[in-house]
C-alpha positions in Angstrom: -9.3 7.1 9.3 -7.6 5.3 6.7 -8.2 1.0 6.4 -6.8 -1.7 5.1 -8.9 -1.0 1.6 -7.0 1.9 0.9 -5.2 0.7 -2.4 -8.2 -1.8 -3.1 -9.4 -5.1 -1.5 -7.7 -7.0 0.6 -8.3 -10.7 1.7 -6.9 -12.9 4.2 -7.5 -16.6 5.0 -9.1 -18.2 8.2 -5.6 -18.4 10.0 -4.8 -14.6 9.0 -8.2 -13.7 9.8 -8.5 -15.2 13.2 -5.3 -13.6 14.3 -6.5 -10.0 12.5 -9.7 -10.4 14.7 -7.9 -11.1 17.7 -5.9 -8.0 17.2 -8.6 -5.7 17.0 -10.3 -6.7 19.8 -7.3 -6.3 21.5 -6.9 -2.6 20.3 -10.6 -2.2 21.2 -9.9 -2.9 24.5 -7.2 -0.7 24.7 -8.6 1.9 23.4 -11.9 1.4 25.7 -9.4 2.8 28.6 -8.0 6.0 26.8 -9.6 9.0 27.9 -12.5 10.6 25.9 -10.1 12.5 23.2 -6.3 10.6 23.0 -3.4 11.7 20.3 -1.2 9.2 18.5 2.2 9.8 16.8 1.2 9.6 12.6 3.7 9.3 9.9 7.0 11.8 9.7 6.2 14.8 7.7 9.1 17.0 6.2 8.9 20.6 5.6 7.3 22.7 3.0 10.9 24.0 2.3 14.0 21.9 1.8 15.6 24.0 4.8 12.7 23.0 7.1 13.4 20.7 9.4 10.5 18.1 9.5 7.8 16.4 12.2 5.7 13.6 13.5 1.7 14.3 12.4 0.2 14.4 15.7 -3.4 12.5 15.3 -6.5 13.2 17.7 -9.1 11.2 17.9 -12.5 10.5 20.1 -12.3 7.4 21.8 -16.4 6.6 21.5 -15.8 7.2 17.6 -13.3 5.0 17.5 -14.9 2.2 19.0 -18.2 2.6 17.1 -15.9 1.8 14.0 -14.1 -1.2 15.3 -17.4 -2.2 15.9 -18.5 -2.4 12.8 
């Protein structure tokens, strides 16, 4: 799963942070009810060919995975 360090570090400060932290835990929670494997819509994909018409990525993921990482 991609994170916020994906084009180097990022920093935030206290007021940023406090409100990042409150929206994790908030997506934590959420994410505590979703059943054991739940699919989010990703990014919009186009075809291989310019006649192809394109798609949303569908994205699975295991919940318990998912919330080891958030704890972390």
């Amino acid at each position: 799963m991609a994170g916020v360090l994906t084009h180097g570090v990022t920093l935030f400060d206290n007021h940023s942070s406090e409100t990042l932290i409150s929206i994790f835990s908030s997506w934590k929670s959420l994410i505590k009810n979703a059943p054991d494997k739940f699919e989010l819509t990703g990014e919009f994909v186009y075809g291989e060919a310019d006649n192809q018409e394109g798609d949303y990525k569908k994205l699975v993921f295991n919940r318990d995975e998912v919330i080891t990482q958030f704890e972390k």
